[in-house]
C-alpha positions, 0 to 999 in steps of 0.5 A: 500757183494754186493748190485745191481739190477738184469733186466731192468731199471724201473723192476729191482730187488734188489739184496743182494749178501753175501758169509758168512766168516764162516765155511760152518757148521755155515753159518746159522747165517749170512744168518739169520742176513743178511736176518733180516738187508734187511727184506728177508723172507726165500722164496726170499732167494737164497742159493747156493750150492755143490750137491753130489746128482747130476752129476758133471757140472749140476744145480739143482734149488728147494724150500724146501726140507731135507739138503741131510747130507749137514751140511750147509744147515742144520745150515741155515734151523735150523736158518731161522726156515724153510726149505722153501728157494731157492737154486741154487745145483751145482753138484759135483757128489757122491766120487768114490771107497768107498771114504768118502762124507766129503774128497770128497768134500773137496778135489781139483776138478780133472784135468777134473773137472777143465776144466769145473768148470768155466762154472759150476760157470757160470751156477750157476750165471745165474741160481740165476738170472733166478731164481730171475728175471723169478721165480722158475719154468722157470729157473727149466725149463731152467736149468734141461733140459740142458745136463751134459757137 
């Protein structure tokens, strides 16, 4: 875990960074501990993720929404009690040739993939700043208009 402040000085946000040491299955009790220890109600919550949904290499940004069969997001919505959390969606793209969803996400990225994973990692840290520091809608604005590279 991390703690630091995202801006300007004087107009900087606190900011709590945690990656549950869980199986992403059950990650839905750190984040509710987490967010009960620092007082962060399910709104100012950022939870970021793999998105089979979407393209590899694009981020997505929402509030609320179903779990997509993400098993994860399930446990965190099921422990905060709501649905109504931000989250930052890396896309990973949907397995090709009939592959199952659970391999595909657990298997290595490809040779391509790897090229421009660590912009991907990048994006995704820009846009839960953006997120936090601009609101919902501007980062949305920035980041859904950005071409798949």
């Amino acid at each position: 875990m991390l703690e630091g402040r995202l801006g300007l000085p004087g107009s900087d946000e606190r900011v709590i960074l945690a990656k549950p040491t869980t199986y992403m299955n059950v990650s839905g009790g750190p984040v509710r501990a987490l967010a009960a220890y620092y007082d962060i109600p399910p709104e100012r919550t950022v939870v970021v993720h793999d998105e089979v949904d979407i393209p590899f290499d694009a981020i997505r940004l929402k509030i609320g929404g179903g779990e997509g069969g993400h098993n994860g997001l399930r446990d965190i919505t099921k422990a905060l009690g709501t649905k109504d959390y931000l989250r930052v969606r890396a896309g990973v793209g949907r397995p090709s040739g009939g592959r199952d969803t659970a391999d595909h996400v657990l298997a290595p990225f490809s040779a391509t993939e790897r090229k421009t994973l660590d912009l991907l990692i990048s994006d995704a840290a820009d846009a839960v700043e953006a997120v936090i520091l601009e609101g919902l809608t501007a980062a949305q604005q920035r980041f859904h208009t950005r071409e798949v590279r």
